[in-house]
N, C-alpha and C positions, 0 to 999 in steps of 0.2 A: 611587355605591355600587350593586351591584347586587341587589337581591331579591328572595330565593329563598324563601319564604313557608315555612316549616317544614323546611327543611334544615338535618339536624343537624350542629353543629361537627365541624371536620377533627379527624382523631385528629391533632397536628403537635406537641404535646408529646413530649420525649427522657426516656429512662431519666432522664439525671440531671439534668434540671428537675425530674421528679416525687420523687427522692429527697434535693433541695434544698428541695423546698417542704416535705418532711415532717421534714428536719432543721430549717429555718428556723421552719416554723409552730410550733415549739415554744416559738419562744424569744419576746417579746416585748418590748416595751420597757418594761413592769408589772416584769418581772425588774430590769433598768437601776436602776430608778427607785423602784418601790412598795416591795422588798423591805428596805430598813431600814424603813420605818413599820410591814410586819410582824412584824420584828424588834424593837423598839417594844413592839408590843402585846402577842406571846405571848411575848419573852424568848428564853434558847438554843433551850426548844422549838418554834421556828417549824420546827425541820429537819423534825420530827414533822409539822406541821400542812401542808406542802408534800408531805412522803411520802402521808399521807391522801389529800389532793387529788388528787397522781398518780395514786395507785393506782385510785382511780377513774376518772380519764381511760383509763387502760391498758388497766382491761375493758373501758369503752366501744368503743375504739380495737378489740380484741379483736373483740367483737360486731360492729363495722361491718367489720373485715375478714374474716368471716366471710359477713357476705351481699355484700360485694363480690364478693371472688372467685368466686364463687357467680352473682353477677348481676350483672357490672358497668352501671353507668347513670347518664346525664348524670340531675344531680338527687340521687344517691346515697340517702341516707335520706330522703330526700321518698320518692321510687320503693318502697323498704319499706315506710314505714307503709304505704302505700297500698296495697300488695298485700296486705300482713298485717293491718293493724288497718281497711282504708274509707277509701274519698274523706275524711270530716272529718280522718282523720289526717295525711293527706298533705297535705290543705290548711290545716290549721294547723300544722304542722310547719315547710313551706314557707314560708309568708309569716311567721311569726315569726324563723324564720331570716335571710331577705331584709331585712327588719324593722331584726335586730339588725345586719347589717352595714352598712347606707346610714347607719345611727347613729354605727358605728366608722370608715366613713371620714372622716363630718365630725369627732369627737371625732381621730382621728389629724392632720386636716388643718392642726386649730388646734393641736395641739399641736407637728408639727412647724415652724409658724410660730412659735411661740413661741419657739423655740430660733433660730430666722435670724434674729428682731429681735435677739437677744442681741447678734449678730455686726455687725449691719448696723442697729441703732437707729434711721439717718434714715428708712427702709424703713415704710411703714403695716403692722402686723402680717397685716390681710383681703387685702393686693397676693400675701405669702408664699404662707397660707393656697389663695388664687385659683390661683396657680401651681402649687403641688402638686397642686391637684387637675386642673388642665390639661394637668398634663407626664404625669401616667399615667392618666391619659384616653385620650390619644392611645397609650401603649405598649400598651393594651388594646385599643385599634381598630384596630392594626395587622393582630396575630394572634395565636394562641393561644400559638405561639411567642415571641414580642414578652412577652408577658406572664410565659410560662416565661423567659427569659433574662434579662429586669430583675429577676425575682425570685430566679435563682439567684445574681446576682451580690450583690443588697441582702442575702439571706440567708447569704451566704459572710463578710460582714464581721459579723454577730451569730456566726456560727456561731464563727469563731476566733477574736474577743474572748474569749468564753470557755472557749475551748479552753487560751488563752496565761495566761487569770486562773487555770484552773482548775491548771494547771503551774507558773504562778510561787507560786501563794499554796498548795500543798502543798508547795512546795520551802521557802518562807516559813515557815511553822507550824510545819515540821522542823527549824526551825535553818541548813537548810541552803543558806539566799538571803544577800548580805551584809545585813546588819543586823539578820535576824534571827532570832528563839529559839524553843524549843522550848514553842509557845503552844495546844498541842492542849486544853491542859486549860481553857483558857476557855471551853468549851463547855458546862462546868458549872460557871459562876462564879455564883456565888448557889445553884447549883442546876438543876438542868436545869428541872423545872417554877416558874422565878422568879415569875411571875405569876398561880400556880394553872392547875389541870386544865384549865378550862373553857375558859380563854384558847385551849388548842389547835383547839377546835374554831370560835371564835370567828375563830380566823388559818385554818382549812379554809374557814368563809365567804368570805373576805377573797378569798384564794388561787384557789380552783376557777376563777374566773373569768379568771385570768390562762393558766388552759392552755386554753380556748376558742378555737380556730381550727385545731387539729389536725388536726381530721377534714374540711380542706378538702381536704387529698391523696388521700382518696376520690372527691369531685367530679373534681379533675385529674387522676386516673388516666384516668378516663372516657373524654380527648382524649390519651389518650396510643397509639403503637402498640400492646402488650401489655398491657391494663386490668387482668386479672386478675394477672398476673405483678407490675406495678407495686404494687397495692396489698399485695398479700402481702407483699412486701417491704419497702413503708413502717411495716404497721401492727405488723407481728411485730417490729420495731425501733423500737419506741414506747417499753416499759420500759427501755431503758438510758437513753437518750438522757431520760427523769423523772428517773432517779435521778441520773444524771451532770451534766446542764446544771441540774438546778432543784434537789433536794437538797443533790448533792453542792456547789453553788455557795454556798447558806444556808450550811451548815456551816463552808463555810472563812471566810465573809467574820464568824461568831461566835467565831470561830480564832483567826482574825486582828487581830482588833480586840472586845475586852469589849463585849458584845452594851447595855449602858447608854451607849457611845459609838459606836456604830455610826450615823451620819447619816441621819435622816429627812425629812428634807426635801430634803434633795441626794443624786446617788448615793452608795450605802454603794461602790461599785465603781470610783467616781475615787478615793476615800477612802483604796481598798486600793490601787489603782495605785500611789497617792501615797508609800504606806507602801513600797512596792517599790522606791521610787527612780526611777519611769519619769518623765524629764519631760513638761511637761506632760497633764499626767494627766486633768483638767478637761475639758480640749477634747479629747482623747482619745475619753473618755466621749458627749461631746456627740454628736459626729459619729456616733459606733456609735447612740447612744438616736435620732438622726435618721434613721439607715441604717432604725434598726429600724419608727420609725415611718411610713417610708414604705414599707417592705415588707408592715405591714401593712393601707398604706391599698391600695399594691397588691392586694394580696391580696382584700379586701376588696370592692374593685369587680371583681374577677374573677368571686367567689364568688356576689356577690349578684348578676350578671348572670345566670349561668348558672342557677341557681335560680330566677331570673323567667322564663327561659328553660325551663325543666321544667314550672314551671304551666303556662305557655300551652299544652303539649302534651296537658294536660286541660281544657283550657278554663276555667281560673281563673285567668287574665290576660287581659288584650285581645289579640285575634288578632294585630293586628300586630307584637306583642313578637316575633314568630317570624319575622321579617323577616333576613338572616344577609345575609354580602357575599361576593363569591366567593373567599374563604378561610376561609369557615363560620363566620367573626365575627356574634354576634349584636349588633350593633351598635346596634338599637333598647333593647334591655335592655339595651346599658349605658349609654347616654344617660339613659333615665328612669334608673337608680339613680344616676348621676353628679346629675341634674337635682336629686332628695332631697338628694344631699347637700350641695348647692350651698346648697338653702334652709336646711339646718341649719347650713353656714356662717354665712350670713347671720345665722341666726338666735343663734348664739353671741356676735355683737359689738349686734345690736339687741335680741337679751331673753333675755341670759344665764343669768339666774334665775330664766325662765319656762318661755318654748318649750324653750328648746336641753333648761336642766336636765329638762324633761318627757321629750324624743327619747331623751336618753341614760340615767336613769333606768329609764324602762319598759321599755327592753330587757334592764334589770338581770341579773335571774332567768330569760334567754331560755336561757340554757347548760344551767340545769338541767330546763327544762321538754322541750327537745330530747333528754335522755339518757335521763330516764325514758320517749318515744316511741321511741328509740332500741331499750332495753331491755324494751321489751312488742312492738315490733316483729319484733327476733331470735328470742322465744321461739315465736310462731306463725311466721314463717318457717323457722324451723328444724326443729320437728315436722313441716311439710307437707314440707320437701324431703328427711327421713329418709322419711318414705313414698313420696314419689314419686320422688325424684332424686338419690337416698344420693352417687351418683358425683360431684355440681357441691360437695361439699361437702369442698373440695380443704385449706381452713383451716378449725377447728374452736374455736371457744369452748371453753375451759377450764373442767372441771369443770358443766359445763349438766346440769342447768337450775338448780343452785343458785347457785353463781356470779353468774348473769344477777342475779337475785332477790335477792343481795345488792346487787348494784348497782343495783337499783331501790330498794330500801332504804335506801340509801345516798342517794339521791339525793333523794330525799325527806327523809333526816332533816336535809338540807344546807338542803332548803327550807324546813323547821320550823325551824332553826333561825334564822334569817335573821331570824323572828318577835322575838328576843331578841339581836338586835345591834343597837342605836340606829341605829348610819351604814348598816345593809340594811335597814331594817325600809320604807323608803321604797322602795327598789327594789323592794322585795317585791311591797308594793302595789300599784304602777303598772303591774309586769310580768305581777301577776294583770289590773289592765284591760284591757291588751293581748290577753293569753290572751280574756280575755272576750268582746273587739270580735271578734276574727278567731273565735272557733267561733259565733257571733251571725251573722258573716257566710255562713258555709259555706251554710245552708239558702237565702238569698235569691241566693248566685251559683248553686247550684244550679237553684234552681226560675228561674233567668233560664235557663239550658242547657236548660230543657223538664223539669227533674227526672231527669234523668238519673245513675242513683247507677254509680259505681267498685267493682265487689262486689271484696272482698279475697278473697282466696288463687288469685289469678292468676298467676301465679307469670311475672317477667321474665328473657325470654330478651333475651341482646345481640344488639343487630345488629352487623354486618361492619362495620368501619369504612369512613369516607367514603376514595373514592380521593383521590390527594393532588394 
């Protein structure tokens, strides 16, 4: 491999890799899978408790394409705070981010193991595990494209799973699939708030975390030919694509099936297949919750590569992370975050209940601590570039600066509340350690750099993309 010491990745991403990753990164296998135990908890009103959470994602999503297009950059919201809030911002922003995905691809690694012993039992669960993480590895050392193209195809089989539930199970609920009847009104069966008010916000805890990973199509605009064009595109079509694949989908499967029998522990979505007549509907399901989890472990080492890949360009990585191969593969960054997740592999079948639960734990709360940076980020970048730069502000935040302000509000009362759900109040804590370790650290990577501080409101212009 050849290295080019700080040469930045090829733009070699296509229009519709980047508008696959931002269909796909919506959807996760927590949908698949978690959404009957939400349904569980808050009753019909989980449709509510999913709308919430959306709606939050959408402004965020909002606000980052807003200083995207504006400032496309490898790094994305790392590059924002940084300009707008200070080096400490960026660098905790960054490595918590980084943090939270070497986390999610061990956690996605063992899960899609889990699902091939099902299939192949004589098979040791860590050989699966081992394999997923080796076969896109390698699609990610290829190239950036290698990376776009296994992910438009893994996100193409989530995308129309529920494209076909979302058609069969409204033609279902109308009466008008064979077998069945006009079941809209289970949606208030008991009562739309069955399990009291409070549960909603309790199921917005639950939830918000399952739409985390969205705002990766801002990083891969970055390597794409058109950065600003791409991301206007993805994030201005972020609200349907909450309401349609994550509400609209709760709602039908509470339609569908009396939200008291709805499956929590297995998909509620082989459930409704089954209900459909499809056969095998089981392994159906499997397949797609596999597709889905390796798209996100894909994804996942892409994200966290390229983000350790942004530090190094301020000197809050080891230099050599900026090592790239001559198709602008940072290929040392993704080795070390592959290397993480290797050992939290490991560590899932040798201390399941110690290390791994610590790794994936403490990244709990990483989603909301990233929005509220997010949203204190936009609002000084935003003032500075109506003063200076009205023109690069081609997308526009809705309703700002209150908007923003609500969504920082928002996102904070997600983290107070977390305080009063038994099954977060753990994540809480360990994601405050985390927060703690890394802003503890900024001062002493610093004063290693000579003390040299990042003054904010520098405001990033793009470079020209690399020739191909």
């Amino acid at each position: 491999m050849s290295q080019e010491a700080g040469a930045a990745p090829r733009s070699s991403l296509r229009q519709r890799h980047v508008r696959m990753i931002a269909l796909g990164g919506i959807i996760g296998a927590s949908l698949f899978i978690g959404s009957g135990a939400v349904i569980h908890t808050v009753g019909p009103a989980a449709v509510l408790s999913y709308a919430l959470g959306g709606l939050l994602v959408v402004l965020v999503m909002r606000m980052l394409g807003e200083m995207a297009a504006a400032s496309p950059a490898l790094g994305s919201f790392m590059e924002y705070a940084r300009e707008s809030l200070g080096g400490w911002a960026g660098f905790t922003i960054g490595w918590l981010y980084w943090y939270f995905w070497v986390g999610v691809v061990a956690f996605e690694a063992v899960a899609g193991a889990k699902i091939l012993v099902g299939w192949l039992p004589a098979v040791p669960q860590w050989v699966f595990s081992l394999a997923l993480m080796l076969l896109l590895t390698g699609t990610n050392l290829v190239s950036a494209r290698s990376f776009g193209e296994t992910e438009f195809w893994l996100a193409s089989v989530k995308v129309a799973t529920i494209v076909v539930f979302l058609v069969l199970g409204t033609l279902f609920v109308l009466g008008w699939w064979p077998h069945g009847t006009f079941s809209v009104g289970n949606i208030a069966l008991d009562g739309f708030f069955a399990t009291g008010g409070f549960s909603v916000v309790h199921g917005v805890v639950i939830v918000i975390f399952s739409y985390f990973g969205t705002e990766i199509v801002t990083i891969a605009a970055a390597e794409s030919a058109e950065p600003a064009k791409a991301v206007t595109k993805a994030t201005t079509t972020t609200a349907w694509r909450v309401i349609l694949f994550y509400v609209g989908s709760v709602a039908l499967l509470v339609m569908i099936t009396p939200w008291r029998d709805v499956p929590s522990e297995t998909s509620p979505f082989a459930a409704a297949f089954g209900r459909f007549g499809i056969p095998a509907a089981e392994t159906i399901v499997s397949v797609v919750v596999l597709t889905a989890a390796l798209s996100v472990l894909n994804s996942g080492l892409y994200t966290a590569s390229r983000m350790l890949f942004a530090l190094r360009r301020h000197g809050w990585a080891p230099r050599w992370i900026a090592d790239t191969t001559k198709r602008g593969v940072p290929w040392k960054a993704i080795l070390v975050s592959t290397v993480v997740g290797y050992v939290a592999v490991v560590m899932s079948y040798v201390a399941p209940d110690t290390v791994f639960y610590f790794i994936i734990n403490s990244a709990g709360a990483v989603a909301l601590f990233v929005y509220v940076i997010i949203a204190g980020s936009q609002l000084r970048m935003r003032r500075r570039l109506e003063a200076e730069a009205p023109e690069r502000l081609t997308l526009r935040m809705w309703g700002y600066p209150w908007l923003t302000w609500v969504t920082l509000a928002g996102a904070l009362a997600v983290v107070v509340s977390m305080l009063f759900v038994a099954d977060a109040r753990s994540q809480l804590y360990l994601s405050v350690l985390s927060l703690a370790v890394i802003l503890l650290l900024y001062p002493l990577v610093r004063r290693a750099r000579g003390g040299r501080a990042v003054p904010p409101g520098r405001a990033h212009r793009p470079a020209p993309p690399a020739p191909r």
